[in-house]
C-alpha positions in Angstrom: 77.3 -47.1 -24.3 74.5 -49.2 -25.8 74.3 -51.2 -22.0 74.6 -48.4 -20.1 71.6 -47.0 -22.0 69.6 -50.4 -21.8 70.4 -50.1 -17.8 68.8 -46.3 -17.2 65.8 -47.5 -19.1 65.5 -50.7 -17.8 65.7 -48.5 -14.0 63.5 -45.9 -15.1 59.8 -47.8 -14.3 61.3 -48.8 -10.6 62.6 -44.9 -9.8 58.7 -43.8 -10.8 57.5 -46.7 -8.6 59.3 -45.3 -5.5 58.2 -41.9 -6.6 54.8 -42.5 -7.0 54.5 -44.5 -3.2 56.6 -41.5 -1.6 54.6 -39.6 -3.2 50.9 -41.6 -1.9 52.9 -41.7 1.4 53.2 -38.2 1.6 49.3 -38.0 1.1 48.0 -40.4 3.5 50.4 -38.4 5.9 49.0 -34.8 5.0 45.1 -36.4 5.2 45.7 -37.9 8.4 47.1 -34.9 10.0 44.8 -32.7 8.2 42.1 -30.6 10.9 38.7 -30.4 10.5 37.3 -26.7 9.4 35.6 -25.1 12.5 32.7 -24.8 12.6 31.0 -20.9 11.6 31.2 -18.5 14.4 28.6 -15.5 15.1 26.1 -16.9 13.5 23.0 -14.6 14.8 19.7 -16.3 16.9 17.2 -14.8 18.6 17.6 -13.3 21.8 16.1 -15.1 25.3 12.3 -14.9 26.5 11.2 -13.5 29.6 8.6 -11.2 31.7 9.4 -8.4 29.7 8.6 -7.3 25.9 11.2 -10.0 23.5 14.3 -7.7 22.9 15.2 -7.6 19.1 18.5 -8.7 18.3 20.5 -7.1 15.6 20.1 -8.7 12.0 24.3 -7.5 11.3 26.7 -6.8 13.4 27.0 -3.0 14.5 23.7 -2.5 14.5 21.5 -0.2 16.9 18.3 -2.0 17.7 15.4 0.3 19.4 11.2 -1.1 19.5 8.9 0.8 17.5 6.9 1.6 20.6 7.5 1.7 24.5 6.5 -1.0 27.0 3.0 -1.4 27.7 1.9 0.6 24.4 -1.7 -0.1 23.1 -0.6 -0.5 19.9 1.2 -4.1 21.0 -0.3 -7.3 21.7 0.3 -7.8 25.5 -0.4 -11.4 25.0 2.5 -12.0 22.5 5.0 -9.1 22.9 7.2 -11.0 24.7 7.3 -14.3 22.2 10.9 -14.5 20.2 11.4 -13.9 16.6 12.0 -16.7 14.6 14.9 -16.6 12.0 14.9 -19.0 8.6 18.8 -19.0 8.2 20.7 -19.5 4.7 21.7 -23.0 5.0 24.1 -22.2 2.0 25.8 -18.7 3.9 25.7 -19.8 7.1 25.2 -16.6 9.5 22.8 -15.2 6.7 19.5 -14.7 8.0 17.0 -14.8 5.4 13.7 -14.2 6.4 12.0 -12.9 10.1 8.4 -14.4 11.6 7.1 -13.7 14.5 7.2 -10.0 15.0 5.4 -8.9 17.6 7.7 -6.3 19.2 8.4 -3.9 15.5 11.7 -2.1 15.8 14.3 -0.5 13.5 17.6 -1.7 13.2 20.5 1.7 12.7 23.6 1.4 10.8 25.6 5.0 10.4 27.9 6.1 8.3 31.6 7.9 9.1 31.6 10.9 9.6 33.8 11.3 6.9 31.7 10.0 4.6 28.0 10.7 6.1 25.4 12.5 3.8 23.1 12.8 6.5 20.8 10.5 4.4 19.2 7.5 5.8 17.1 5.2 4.0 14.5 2.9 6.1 13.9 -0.4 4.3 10.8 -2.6 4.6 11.6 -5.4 3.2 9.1 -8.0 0.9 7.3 -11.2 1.8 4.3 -11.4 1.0 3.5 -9.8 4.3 4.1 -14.0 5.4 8.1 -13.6 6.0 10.1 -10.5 6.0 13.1 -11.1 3.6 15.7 -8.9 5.5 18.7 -10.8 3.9 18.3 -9.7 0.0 16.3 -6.7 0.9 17.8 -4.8 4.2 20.5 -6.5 5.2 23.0 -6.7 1.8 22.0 -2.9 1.2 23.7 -1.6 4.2 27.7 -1.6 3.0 25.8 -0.7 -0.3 24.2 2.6 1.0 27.5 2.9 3.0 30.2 3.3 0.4 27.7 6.5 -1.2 27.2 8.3 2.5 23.7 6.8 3.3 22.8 5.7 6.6 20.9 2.5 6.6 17.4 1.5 9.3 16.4 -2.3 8.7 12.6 -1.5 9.9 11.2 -5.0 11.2 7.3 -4.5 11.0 4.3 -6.9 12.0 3.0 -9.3 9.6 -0.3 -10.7 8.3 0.7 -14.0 8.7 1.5 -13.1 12.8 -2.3 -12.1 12.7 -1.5 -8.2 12.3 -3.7 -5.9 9.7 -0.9 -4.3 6.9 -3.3 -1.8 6.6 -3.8 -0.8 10.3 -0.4 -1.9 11.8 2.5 -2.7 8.9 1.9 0.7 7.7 1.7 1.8 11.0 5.3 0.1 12.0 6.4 2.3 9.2 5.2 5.9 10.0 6.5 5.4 12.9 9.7 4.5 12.1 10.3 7.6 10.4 9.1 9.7 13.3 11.0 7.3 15.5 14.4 8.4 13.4 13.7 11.6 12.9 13.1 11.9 17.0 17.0 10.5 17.1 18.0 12.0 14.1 21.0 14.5 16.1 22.0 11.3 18.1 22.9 9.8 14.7 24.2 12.3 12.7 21.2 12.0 10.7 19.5 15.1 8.8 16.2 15.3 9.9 15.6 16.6 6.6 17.3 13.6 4.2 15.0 10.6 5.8 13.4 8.4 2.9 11.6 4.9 2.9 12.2 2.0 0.6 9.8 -0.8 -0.1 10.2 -4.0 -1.9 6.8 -5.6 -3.0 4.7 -6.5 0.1 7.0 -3.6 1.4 5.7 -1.2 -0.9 2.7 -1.7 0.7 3.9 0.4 3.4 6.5 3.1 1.7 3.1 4.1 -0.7 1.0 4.6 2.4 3.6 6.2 4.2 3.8 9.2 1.2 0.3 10.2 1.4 -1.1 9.3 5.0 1.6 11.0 7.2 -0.9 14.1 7.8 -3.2 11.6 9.2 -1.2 9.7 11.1 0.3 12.7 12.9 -2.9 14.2 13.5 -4.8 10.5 15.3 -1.0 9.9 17.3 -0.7 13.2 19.0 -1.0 14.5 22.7 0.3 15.2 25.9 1.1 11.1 26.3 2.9 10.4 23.0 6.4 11.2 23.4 7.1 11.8 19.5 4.0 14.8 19.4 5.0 17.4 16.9 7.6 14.9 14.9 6.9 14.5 11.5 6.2 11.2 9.9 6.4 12.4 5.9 8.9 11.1 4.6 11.7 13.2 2.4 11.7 10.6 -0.4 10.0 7.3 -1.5 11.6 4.0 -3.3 9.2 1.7 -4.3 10.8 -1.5 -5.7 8.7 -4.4 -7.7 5.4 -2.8 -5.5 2.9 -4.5 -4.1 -0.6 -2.9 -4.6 -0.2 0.9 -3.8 -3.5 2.9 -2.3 -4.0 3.7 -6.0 -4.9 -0.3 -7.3 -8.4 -1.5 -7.8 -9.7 2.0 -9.2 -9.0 3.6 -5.4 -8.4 7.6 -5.5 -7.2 8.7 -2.3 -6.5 12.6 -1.6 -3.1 13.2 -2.7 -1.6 15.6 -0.3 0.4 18.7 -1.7 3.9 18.1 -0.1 3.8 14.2 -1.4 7.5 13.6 -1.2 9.5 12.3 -4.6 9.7 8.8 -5.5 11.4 6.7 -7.3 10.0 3.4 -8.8 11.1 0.7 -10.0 10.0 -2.7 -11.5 10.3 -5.5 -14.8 7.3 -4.9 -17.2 5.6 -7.8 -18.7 7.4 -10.3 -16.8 5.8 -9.2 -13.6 2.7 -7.7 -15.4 0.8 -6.8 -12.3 3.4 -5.4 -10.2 4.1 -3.1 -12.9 1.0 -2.1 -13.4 0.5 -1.5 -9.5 3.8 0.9 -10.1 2.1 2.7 -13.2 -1.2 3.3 -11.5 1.3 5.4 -8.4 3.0 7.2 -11.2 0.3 7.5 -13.3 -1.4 9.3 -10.0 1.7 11.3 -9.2 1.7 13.0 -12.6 -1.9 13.8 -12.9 -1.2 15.1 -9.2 1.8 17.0 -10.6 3.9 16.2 -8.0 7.8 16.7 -8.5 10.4 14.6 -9.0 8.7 11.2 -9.6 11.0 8.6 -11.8 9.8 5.7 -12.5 12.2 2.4 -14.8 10.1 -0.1 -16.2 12.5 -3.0 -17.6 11.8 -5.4 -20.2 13.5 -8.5 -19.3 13.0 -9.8 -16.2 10.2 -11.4 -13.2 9.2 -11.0 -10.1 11.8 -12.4 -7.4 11.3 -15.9 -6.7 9.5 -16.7 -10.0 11.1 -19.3 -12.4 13.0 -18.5 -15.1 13.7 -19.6 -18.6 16.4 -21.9 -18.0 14.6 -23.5 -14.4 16.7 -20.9 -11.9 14.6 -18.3 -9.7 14.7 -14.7 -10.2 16.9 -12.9 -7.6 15.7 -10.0 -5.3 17.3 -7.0 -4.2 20.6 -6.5 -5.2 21.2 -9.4 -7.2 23.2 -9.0 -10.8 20.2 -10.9 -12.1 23.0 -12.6 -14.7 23.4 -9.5 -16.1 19.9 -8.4 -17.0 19.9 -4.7 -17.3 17.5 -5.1 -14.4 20.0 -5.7 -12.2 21.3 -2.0 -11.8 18.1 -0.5 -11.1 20.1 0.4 -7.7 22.5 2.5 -9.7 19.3 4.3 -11.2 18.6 4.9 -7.8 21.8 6.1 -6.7 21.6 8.4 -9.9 17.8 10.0 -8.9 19.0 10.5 -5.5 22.0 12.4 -6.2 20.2 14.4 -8.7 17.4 16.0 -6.2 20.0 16.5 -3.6 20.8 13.9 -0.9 24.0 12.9 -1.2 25.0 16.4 -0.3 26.5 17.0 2.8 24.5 17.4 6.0 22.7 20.7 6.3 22.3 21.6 2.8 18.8 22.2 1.3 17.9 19.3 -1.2 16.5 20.5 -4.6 13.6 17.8 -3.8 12.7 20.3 -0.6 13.2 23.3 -3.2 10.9 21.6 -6.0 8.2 21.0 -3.2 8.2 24.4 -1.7 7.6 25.8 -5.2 5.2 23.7 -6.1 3.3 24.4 -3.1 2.6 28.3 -4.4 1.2 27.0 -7.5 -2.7 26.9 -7.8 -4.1 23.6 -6.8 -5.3 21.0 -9.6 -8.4 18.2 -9.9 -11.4 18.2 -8.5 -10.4 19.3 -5.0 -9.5 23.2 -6.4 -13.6 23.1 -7.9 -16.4 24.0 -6.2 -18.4 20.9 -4.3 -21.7 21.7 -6.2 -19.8 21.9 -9.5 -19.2 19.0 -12.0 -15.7 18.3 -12.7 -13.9 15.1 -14.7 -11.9 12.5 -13.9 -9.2 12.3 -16.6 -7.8 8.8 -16.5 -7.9 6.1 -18.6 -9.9 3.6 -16.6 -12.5 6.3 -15.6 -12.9 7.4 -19.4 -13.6 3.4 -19.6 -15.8 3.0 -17.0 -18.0 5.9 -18.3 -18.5 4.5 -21.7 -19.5 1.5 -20.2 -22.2 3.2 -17.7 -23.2 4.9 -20.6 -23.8 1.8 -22.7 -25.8 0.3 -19.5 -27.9 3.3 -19.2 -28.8 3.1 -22.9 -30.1 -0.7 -22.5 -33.1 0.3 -20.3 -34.8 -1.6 -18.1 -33.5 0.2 -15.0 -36.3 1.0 -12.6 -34.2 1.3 -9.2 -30.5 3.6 -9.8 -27.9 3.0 -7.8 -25.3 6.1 -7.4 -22.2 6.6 -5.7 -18.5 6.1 -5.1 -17.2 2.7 -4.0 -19.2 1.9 -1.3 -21.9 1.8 -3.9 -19.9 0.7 -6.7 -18.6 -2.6 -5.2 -22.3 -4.1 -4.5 -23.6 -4.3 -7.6 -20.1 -5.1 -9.6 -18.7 -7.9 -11.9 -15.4 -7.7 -10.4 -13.8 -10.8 -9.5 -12.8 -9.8 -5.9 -16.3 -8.2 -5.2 -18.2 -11.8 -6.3 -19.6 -12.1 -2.8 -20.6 -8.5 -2.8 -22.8 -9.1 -6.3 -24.4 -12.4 -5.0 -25.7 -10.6 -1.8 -26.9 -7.5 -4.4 -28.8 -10.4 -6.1 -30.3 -11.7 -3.3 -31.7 -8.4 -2.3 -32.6 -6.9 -5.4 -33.3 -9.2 -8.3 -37.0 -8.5 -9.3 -36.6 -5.1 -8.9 -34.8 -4.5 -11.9 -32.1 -2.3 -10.2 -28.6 -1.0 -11.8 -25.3 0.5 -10.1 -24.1 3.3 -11.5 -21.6 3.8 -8.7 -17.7 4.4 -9.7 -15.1 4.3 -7.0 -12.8 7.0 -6.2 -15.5 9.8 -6.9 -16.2 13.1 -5.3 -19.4 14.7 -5.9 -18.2 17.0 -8.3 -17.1 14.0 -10.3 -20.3 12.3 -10.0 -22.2 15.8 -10.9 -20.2 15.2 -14.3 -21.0 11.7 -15.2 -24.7 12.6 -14.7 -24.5 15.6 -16.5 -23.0 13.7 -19.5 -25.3 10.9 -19.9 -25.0 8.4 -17.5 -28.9 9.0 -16.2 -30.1 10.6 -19.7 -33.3 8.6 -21.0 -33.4 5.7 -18.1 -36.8 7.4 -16.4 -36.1 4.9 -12.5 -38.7 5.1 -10.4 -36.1 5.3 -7.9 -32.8 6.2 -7.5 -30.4 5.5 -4.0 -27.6 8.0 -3.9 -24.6 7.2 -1.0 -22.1 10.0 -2.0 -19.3 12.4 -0.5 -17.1 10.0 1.5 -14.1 11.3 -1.1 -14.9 14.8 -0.4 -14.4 14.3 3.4 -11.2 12.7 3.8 -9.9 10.4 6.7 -9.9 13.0 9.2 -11.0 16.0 10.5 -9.3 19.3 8.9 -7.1 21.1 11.2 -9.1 24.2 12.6 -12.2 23.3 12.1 -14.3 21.2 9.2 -17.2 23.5 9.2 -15.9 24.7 5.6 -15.9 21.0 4.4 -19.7 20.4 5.8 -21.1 23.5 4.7 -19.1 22.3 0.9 -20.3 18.8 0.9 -24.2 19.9 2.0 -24.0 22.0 -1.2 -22.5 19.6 -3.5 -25.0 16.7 -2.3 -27.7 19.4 -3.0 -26.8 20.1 -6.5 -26.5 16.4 -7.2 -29.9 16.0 -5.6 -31.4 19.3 -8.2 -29.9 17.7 -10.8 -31.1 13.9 -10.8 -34.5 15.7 -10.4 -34.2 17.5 -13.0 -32.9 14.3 -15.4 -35.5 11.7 -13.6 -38.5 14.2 -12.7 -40.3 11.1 -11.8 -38.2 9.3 -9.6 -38.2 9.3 -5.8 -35.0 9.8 -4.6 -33.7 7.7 -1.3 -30.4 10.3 -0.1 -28.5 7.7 2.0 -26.6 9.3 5.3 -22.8 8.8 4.6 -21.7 5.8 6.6 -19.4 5.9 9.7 -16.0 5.6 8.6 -13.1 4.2 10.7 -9.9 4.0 8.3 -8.1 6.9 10.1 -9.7 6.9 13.3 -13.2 7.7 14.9 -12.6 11.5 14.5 -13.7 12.1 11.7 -17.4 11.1 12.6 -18.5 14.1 14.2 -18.1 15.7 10.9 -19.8 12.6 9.0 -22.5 13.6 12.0 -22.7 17.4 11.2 -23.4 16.8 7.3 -25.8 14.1 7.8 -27.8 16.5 10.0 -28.0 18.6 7.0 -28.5 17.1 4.3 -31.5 15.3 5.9 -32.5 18.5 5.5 -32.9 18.2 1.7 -35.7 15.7 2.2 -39.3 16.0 2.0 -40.1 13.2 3.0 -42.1 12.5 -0.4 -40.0 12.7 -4.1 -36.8 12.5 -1.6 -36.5 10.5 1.5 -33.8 10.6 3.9 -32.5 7.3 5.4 -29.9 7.2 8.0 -28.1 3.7 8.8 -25.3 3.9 10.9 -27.3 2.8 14.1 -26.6 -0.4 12.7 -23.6 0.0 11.7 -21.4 1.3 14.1 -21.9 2.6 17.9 -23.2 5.8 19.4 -19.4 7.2 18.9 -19.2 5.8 15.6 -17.0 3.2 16.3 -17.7 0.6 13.2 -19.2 -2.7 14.8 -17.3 -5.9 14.0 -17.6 -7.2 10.3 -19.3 -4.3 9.3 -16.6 -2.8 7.0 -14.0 -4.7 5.2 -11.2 -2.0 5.9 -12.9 0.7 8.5 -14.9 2.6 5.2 -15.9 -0.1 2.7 -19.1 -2.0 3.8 -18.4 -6.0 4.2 -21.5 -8.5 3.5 -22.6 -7.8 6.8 -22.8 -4.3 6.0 -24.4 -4.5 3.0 -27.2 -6.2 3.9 -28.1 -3.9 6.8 -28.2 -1.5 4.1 -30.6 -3.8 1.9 -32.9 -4.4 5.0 -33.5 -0.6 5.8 -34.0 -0.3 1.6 -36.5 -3.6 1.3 -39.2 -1.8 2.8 -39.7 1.9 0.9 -38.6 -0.8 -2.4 -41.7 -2.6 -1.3 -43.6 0.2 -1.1 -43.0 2.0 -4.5 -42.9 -1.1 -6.4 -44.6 -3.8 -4.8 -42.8 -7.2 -4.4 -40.1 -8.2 -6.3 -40.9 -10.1 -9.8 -39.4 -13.6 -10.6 -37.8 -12.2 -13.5 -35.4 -9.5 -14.3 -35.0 -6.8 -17.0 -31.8 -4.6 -15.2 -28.7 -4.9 -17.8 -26.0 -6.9 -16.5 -23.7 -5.6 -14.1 -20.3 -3.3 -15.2 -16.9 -3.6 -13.1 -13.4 -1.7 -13.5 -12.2 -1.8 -16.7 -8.5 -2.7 -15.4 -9.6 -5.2 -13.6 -10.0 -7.1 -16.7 -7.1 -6.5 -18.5 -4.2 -8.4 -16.0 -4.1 -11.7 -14.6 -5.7 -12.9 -11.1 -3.9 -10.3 -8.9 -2.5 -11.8 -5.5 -3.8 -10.5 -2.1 -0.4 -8.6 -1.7 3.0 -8.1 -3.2 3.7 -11.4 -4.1 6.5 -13.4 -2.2 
């Protein structure tokens, strides 16, 4: 028993032996035999160059590609509309497509729902980038079987970029009212309720969903006729999502007209981490409320950055979609989803939204702000940074000195500021004016009645200038012309730059006044000039030629139908360097007069800028990424 024993044990080590080479033989065999993987298939490129405008190819598969605007269309470049898009590709996804250059032929991108399943709802995303790439992967593309699985129709908008040499201002935001029209125009084709159309923006992107909810009047108005096939299609859109915004049109102490049927919005953003982009979403709510539009939610979160930004532990933050390892930040899109349900969208087709209900009640409510009071009657601006502001002026009225007074909105206000992005602006002021010990007491965003108010509350009590320069109204006249007429808005505007006029006399008996024509402004077409015209023929009325002088510059400025001269204006209203120092050549001479030359020293207190401006860090020129 004993040898038997002794035997199996003394065989055992060989039988492994043979096992483990059958075993090594069995694996050489599989490895040699073993294919190669293919290669990936559909993996999306451009589509081919020729005569004719480049054809957009679809980002996924599926989906229904149209160009923003038809062949041969002014607003394209002729000499680059037929150049290719250029993808950057996921070289860890292959097929993804991360990012789009090279735009120069805009288009949306359609993917519908079943019928089954269809809301009506569709949601046109304009994706981030720093308005340098347009990240379509992480904010267009992976949101389309999102918006799917909750009815929501899904338009990837492909807009032109800075970086192509396009304006975001003139033609991104552009690309974007369009789009809406452009879907509305189809909506029946897609099963889409003309009625449930909204716009999301991520960062740069929110550069254009911002615009888009309080310029659509405008826009409608300057691209109308018997040659524009989408005359009489709305471009409002029905709601807003602004996600981790870039700079909206309220940033840098800006107060556009907020128009009445402003649609809802939704916004979205981490706080401290990615202090400036929530303090770009605060100033839109904060404008909203004091507006009193309805239906505006905004989630501020406290953990989290800005996508692409590093991390704690050396990873990136994620964009869009992303889980964000598990940062509550990462289900802002359920939020969403929540907000839209609530006012009404993911109804079925047909069926009136409580967002369209909450609007048309609002609109039989009595206007609020300035623009429900009288031209020629003071009225306040409430917010923060304006409170701010007018404690400073106040503080640099009391310090004396001050022999020429500067008043205005913005186009006076950024001359003579301390403001880091207006540097240029204060060094020309300088050059012009040091010696004549002259002060800015311009704050942008005002109308008149708001600037009746600050000089009715201190701002020119006690200073006794020998002359004070008043450039004022551009905020009471809006981007364009009023429908029917704007004879109501000049007769207003003459009476309000009146009463200012009575009532610096009245503070400042001494001082001659120079009333300033209002400048040419191109920032929603030339249109709105004949108006600027109509007033200025007025109020040059008002002077006498002794204690108030009328001086007219837009001769210089812009062309005998008030189209704005190159470099004149930084964005069609605001004056450039250029601008400015037409302005301080046609002022150097009465200056001379009154005072004599300038002195080689200077008594003026220093100059004032926007309080918010020097509370966050360097802001960037856009969104970020």
């Amino acid at each position: 028993m004993n040898r038997i024993l002794s035997l199996a044990l003394l065989s055992l080590p060989a039988i492994v032996s043979v096992l483990a080479q059958d075993t090594s033989k069995a694996a050489s065999t599989a490895a040699a035999t073993l294919a190669p993987l293919p290669p990936a298939l559909g993996v999306p490129k451009p589509g081919p160059t020729n005569d004719a405008p480049y054809a957009p190819q679809p980002i996924l598969p599926g989906g229904v590609v149209v160009p923003l605007y038809p062949p041969g269309s002014p607003f394209l470049k002729a000499d680059r509309v037929r150049e290719a898009e250029i993808y950057n590709l996921s070289k860890g996804a292959p097929g993804r497509i991360n990012s789009v250059v090279n735009i120069h032929n805009p288009s949306i991108e359609v993917h519908t729902v079943e019928g089954g399943l269809n809301t009506g709802a569709a949601i046109i995303l304009a994706a981030g980038g720093g308005h340098n790439t347009l990240n379509v992967g992480s904010e267009s593309a992976d949101f389309v079987p999102f918006f799917y699985n909750y009815g929501v129709n899904t338009v990837i908008l492909r807009n032109r970029l800075r970086r192509d040499g396009y304006n975001v201002q003139n033609d991104a935001v552009h690309d974007a009212l369009q789009a809406i029209r452009l879907v509305r125009a189809h909506a029946k084709e897609w099963n889409i309720d003309p009625n449930k159309i909204g716009i999301m923006g991520f960062s740069a992107g929110a550069e254009l969903a911002a615009p888009a909810a309080l310029f659509f009047e405008d826009f409608d108005r300057t691209n109308s006729g018997p040659a524009e096939p989408l005359t009489g299609v709305s471009s409002r859109p029905d709601f807003v999502g602004l996600v981790y915004p870039g700079p909206t049109p309220f940033a840098r102490n800006a107060s556009p007209p907020i128009p009445r049927n402003t649609p809802p919005a939704f916004i979205t953003c981490a706080g401290s981490g990615d202090r400036v982009h929530a303090i770009w979403a605060d100033e839109y709510l904060g404008a909203m409320l004091r507006a009193g539009i309805p239906n505006v939610e905004m989630h501020i979160y406290g953990t989290g950055r800005h996508p692409g930004e590093q991390l704690s532990d050396g990873s990136r933050m994620s964009a869009g979609l992303a889980d964000r390892r598990g940062m509550p930040f990462g289900k802002w899109q359920d939020r969403f989803i929540d907000w839209l349900r609530d006012l009404g969208f993911l109804q079925q087709p047909g069926v009136e939204t409580k967002a369209a209900r909450d609007i048309a009640a609002f609109l039989t409510q009595p206007p609020r702000g300035s623009a429900s009071v009288p031209a020629d009657q003071p009225f306040p601006r409430t917010d923060q940074n304006s409170r701010i502001a007018h404690a400073r002026l106040l503080e640099k009225a009391g310090k004396g000195g001050i022999d020429v007074y500067f008043e205005g909105d913005s186009i006076t206000r950024r001359w003579g500021a301390s403001d880091r992005q207006y540097k240029d602006f204060l060094a020309n002021w300088n050059r012009n004016f040091f010696g004549w010990n002259a002060a800015n007491f311009g704050w942008g965003g005002d109308t008149l009645q708001n600037i009746l108010w600050r000089l009715g509350n201190g701002e020119l009590d006690g200073v006794n200038p020998k002359i004070i320069v008043l450039l004022a109204g551009a905020n009471n006249i809006g981007r364009t012309p009023t429908a029917g007429g704007d004879e109501a808005k000049i007769e207003e505007v003459t009476k309000g730059i009146k009463a200012t006029l009575d009532l610096m006399q009245q503070k400042a008996p001494a001082a001659t006044i120079v009333l300033m024509g209002l400048t040419p402004r191109n920032n929603g077409g030339t249109a709105i000039v004949s108006t600027i015209n109509k007033i200025n023929d007025r109020i040059a009325r008002l002077a006498d030629g002794k204690k108030i002088r009328y001086l007219n510059i837009n001769n210089r400025l812009a062309d005998g139908d008030g189209k704005l001269f190159e470099g004149m204006t930084v964005d069609g209203l605001h004056l450039s360097v250029r601008g400015y120092q037409v302005w301080a050549d046609a002022l150097r001479p009465v200056l001379t007069e009154l005072l004599g030359p300038p002195a080689r020293t200077d008594h003026a207190p220093p100059p004032t800028g926007d309080p918010s401006a020097q509370t966050p860090p360097a802001e960037p020129r856009s969104g970020g990424r």
